[in-house]
TIKEZA-71327 format. One record per residue: x, y, z of N, C-alpha, C in turn. Coordinates in steps of 0.001 Angstrom, whole numbers, plus 524288, in hexadecimal, padded with zeros to 5 digits. Layout:
% TIKEZA-71327
PT    n_x    n_y    n_z   ca_x   ca_y   ca_z    c_x    c_y    c_z
PT      X      Y      Z      X      Y      Z      X      Y      Z
...
This chain:
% TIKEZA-71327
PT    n_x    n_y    n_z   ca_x   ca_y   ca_z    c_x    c_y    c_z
PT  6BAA6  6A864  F60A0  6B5B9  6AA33  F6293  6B17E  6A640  F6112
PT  6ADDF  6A593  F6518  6AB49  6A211  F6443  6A2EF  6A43C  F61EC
PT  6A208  6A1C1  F5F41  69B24  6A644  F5D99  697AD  69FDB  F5E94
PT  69361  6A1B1  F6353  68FE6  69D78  F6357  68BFF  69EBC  F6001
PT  6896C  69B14  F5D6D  6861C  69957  F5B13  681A4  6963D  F5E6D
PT  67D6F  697F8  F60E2  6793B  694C2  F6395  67CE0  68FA6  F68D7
PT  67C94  68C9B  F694E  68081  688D9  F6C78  6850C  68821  F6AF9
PT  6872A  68A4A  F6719  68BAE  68905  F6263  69014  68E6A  F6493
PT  69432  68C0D  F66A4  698BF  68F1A  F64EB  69CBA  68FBA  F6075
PT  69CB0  69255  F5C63  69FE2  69256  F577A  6A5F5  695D8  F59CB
PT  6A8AA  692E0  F57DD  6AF6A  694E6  F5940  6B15C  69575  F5297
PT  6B5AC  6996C  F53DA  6B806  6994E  F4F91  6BAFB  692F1  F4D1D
PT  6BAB5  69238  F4723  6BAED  68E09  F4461  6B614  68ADE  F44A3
PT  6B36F  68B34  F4520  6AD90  6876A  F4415  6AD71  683EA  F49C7
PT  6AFEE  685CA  F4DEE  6ADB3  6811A  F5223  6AAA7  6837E  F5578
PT  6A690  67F81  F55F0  6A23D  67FBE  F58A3  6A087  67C19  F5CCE
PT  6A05F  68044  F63A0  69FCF  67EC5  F6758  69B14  67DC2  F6851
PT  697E3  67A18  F6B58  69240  67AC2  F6D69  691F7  67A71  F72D9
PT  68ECE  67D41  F744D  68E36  67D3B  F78C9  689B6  67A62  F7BCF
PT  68647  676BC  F777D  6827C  6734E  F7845  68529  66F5A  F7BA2
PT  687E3  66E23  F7B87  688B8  667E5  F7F00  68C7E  66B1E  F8500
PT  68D4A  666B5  F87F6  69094  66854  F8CFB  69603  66835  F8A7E
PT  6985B  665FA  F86B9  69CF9  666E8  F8584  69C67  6685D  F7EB0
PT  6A0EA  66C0E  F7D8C  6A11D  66E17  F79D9  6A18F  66A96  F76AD
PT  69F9A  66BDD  F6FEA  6A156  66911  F6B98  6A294  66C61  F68B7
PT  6A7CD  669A6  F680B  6AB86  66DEF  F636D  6AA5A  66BA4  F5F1F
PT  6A9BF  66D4D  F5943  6A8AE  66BEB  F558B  6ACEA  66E6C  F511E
PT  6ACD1  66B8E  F4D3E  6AFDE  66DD8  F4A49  6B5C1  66DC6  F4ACB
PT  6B776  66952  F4ECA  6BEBF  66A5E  F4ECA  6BF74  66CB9  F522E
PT  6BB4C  66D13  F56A1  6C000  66FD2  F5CA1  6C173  67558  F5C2C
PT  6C1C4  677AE  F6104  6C2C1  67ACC  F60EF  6C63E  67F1F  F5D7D
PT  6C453  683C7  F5BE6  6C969  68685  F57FF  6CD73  68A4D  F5B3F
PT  6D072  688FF  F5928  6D62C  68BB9  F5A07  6DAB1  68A46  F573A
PT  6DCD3  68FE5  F57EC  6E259  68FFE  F54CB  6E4F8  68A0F  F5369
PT  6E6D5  689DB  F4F55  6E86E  68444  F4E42  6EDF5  686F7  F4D48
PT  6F1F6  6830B  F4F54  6F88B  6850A  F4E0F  6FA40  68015  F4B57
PT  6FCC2  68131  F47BE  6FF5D  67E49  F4649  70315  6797A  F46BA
PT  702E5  675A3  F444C  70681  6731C  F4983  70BAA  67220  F467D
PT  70FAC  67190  F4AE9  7165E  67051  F4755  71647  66AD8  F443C
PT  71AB1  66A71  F40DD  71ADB  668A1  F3DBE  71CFF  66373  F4086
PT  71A36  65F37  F3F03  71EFF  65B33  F41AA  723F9  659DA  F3F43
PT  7263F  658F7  F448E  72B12  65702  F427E  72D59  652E1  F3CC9
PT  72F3E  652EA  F39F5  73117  64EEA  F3644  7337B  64B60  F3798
PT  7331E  6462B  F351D  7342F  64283  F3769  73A89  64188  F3841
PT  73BE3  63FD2  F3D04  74103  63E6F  F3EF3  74082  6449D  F426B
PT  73EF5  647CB  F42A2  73F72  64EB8  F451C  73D1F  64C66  F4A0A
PT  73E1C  6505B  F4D6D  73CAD  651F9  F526B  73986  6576A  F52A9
PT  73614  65695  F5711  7358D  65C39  F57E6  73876  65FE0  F5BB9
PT  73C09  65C82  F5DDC  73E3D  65ED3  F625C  741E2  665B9  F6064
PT  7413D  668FF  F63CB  74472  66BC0  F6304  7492F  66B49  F60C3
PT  74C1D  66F4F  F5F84  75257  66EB3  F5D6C  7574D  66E39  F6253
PT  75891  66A87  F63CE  75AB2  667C3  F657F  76019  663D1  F66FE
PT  7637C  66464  F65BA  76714  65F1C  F61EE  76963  65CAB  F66DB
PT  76CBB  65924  F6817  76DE3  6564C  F6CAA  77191  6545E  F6A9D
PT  777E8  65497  F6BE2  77BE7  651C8  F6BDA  77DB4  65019  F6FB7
PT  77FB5  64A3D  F6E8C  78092  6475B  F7339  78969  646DA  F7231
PT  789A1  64756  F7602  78FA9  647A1  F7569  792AA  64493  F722D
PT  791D8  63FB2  F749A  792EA  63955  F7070  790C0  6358D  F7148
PT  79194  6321C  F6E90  78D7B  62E22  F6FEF  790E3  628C4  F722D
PT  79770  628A2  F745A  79919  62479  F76A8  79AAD  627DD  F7BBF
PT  79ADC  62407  F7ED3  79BD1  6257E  F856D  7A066  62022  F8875
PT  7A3A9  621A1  F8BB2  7A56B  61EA3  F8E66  7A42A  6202F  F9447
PT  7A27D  61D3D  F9743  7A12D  61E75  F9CAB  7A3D1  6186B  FA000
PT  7A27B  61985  FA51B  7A30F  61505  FA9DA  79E90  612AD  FAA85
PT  79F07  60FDE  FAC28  798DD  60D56  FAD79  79687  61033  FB394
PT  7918B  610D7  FB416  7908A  61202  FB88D  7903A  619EE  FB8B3
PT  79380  61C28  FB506  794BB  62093  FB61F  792F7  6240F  FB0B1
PT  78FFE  62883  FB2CD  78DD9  62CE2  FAE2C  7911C  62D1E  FA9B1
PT  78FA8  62D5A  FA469  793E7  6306A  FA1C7  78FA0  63450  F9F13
PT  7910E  63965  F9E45  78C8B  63E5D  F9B05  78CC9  63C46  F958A
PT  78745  63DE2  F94DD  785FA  63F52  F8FF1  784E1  64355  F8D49
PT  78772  644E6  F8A7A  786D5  64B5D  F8864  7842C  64C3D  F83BE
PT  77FCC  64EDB  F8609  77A9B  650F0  F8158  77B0A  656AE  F81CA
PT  77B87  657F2  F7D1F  77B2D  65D76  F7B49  777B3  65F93  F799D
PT  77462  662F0  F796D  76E87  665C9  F7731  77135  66B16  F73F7
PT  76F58  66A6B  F6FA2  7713B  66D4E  F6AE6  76BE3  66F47  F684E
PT  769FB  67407  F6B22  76BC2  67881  F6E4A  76BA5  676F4  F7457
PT  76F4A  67A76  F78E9  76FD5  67714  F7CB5  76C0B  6764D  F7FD0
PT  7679F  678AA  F7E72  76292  6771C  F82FC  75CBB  67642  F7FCA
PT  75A98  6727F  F81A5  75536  67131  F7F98  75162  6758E  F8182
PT  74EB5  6742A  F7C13  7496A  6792B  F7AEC  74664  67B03  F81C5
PT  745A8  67EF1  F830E  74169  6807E  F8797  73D68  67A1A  F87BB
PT  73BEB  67982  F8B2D  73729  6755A  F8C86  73A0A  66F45  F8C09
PT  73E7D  66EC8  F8AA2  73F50  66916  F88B8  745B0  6672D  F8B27
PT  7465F  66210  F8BA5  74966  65FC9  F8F09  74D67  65C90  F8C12
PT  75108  65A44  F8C6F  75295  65626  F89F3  75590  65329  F8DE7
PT  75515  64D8E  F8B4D  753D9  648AB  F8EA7  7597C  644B0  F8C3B
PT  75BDA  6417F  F8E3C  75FA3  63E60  F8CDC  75F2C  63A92  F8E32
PT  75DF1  6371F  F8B5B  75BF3  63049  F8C86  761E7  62C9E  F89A7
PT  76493  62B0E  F8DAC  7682F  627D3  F8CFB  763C2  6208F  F8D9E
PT  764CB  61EC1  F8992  7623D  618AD  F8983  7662B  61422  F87CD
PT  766B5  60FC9  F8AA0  76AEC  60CB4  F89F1  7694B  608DA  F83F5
PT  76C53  60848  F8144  76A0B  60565  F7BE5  76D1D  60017  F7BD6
PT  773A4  5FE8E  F7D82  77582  5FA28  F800A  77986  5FC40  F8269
PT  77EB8  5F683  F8477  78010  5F7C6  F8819  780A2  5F240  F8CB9
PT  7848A  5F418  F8F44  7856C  5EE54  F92C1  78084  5EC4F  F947F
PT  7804E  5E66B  F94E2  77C54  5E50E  F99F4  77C3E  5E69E  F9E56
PT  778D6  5E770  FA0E6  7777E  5EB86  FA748  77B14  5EFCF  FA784
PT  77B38  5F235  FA307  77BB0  5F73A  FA2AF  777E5  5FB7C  FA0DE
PT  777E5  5FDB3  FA43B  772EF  60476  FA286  77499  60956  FA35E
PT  770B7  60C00  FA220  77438  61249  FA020  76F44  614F8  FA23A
PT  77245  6174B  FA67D  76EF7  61B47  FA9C3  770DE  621C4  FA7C0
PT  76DEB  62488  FA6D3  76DD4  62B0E  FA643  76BED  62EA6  FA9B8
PT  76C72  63324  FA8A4  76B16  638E3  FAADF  76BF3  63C27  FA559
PT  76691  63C14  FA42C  764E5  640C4  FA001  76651  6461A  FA176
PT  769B9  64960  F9C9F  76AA1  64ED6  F9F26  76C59  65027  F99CD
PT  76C31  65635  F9957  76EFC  657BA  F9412  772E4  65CE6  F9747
PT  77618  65C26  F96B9  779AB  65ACC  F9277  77C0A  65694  F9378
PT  77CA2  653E5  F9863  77F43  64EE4  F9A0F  77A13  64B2A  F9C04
PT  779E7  6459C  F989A  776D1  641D1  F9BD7  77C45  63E23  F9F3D
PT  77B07  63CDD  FA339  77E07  63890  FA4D8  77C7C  63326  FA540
PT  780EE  62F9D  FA0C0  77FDC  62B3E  FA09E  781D9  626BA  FA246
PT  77F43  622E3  FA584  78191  61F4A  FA842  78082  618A5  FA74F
PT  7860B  6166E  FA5A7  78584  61064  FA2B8  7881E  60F6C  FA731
PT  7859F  60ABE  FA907  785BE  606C4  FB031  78A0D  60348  FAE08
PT  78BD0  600A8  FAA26  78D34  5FD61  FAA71  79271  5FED8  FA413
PT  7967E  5FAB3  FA4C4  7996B  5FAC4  FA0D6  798D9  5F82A  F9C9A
PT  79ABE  5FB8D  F96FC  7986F  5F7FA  F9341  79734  5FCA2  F8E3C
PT  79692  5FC82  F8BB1  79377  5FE39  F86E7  78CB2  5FFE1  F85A6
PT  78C2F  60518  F865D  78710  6076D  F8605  7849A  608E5  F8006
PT  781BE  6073A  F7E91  78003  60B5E  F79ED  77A05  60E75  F7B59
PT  77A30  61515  F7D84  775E2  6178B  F7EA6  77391  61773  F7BF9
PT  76FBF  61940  F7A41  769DE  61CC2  F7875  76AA1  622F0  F7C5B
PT  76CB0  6271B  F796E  76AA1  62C74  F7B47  76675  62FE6  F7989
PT  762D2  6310C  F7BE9  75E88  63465  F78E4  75CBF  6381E  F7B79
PT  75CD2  63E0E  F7A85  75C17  64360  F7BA3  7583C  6441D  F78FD
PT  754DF  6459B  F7C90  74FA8  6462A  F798F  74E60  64D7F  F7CCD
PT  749BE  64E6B  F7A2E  74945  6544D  F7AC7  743FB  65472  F7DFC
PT  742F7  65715  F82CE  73D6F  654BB  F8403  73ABB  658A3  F858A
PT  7362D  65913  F84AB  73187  65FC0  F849C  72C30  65D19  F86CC
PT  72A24  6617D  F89DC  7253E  65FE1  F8AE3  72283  65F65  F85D3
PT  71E87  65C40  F8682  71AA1  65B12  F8218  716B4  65FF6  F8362
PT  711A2  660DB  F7E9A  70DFC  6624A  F7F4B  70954  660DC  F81D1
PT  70A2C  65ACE  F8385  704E0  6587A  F8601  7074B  657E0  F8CEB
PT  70B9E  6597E  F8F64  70DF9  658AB  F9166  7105F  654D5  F937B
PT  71231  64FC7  F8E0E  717E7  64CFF  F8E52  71B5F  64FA6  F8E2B
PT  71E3B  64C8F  F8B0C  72386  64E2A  F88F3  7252B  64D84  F843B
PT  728D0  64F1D  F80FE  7293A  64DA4  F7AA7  730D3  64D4F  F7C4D
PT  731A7  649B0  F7969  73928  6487D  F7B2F  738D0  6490E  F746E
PT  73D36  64A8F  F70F4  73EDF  64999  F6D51  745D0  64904  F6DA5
PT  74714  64479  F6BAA  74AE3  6411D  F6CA9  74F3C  6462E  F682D
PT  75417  64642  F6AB8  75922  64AB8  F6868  75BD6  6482B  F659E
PT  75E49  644B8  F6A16  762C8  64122  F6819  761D3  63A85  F68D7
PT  7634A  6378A  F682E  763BC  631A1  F6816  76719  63112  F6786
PT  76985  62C75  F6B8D  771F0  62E8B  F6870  772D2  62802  F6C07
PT  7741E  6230E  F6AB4  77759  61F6E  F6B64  77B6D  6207D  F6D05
PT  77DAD  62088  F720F  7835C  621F1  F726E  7853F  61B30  F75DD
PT  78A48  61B18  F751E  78DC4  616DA  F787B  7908B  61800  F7DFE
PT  78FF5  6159B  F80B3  794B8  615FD  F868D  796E9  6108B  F8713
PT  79C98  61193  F88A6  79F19  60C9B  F8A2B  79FF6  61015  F8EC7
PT  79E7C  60A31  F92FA  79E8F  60AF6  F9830  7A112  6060E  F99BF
PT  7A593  6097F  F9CA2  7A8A0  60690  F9F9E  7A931  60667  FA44B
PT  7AAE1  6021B  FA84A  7A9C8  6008C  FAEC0  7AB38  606A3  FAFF4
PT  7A8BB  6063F  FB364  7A9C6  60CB5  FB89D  7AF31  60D4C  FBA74
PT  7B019  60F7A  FBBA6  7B5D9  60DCD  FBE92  7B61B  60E13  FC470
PT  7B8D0  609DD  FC5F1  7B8F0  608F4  FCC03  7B88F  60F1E  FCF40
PT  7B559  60F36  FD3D9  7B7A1  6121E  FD657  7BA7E  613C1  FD95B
């Protein structure tokens, strides 16, 4: 509730509006209201992400060149929190010359594809992803997992 005083609006906690100028001056620290508490941050190496866990099947693969082989990600519990997504970023780390590694993000199966024959070492990373409050996004990373593929020629058709 607000009690004027002559041009002076007094609000509860000592702030005081005027109504002398074309725009208000708040005095005293802005407007009052409820103050909540805020959470604790995380400790260092922690996440805030929900509870979560992500197992990846194994981390060596034999495939053909040219042709999908799955990747199997597990969510432990089997489905992510209401509002939030999870994402599977396969990234090539080495590996033959003019060879690359094309994907299709999916849980429980990503499908992964090495063009060429030869020896892969991935980068896998499952990350957890929620709208933000300012309306981005916030990703917090699950798993990180190095895995190997030996890929060998396709076979004739």
């Amino acid at each position: 509730m607000r009690k004027r005083i002559g041009a002076v609006w007094l609000r509860p906690g000592g702030v005081l509006l005027t109504l002398a100028a074309p725009v208000l001056l708040l005095l005293a620290g802005g407007p009052a209201r409820a103050q909540t508490p805020a959470a604790p941050a995380p400790a260092a190496g922690e996440t805030a992400a929900p509870t979560l866990h992500v197992l990846l099947g194994r981390t060596s693969y034999e495939a053909a060149a040219g042709t999908a082989f799955p990747l199997r990600i597990t969510l432990v519990p089997g489905k992510p929190p209401a509002g939030t997504f999870v994402t599977v970023n396969v990234e090539r780390l080495a590996g033959p010359e003019g060879g690359h590694v094309e994907s299709v993000s999916g849980v429980p199966v990503t499908d992964v594809i090495c063009t060429a024959p030869g020896t892969y070492r991935l980068q896998v990373r499952v990350d957890l992803v929620s709208k933000g409050s300012c309306g981005g996004v916030e990703a917090n990373t699950l798993l990180e997992r190095e895995i190997e593929v030996v890929v060998h020629e396709a076979p004739a058709p």
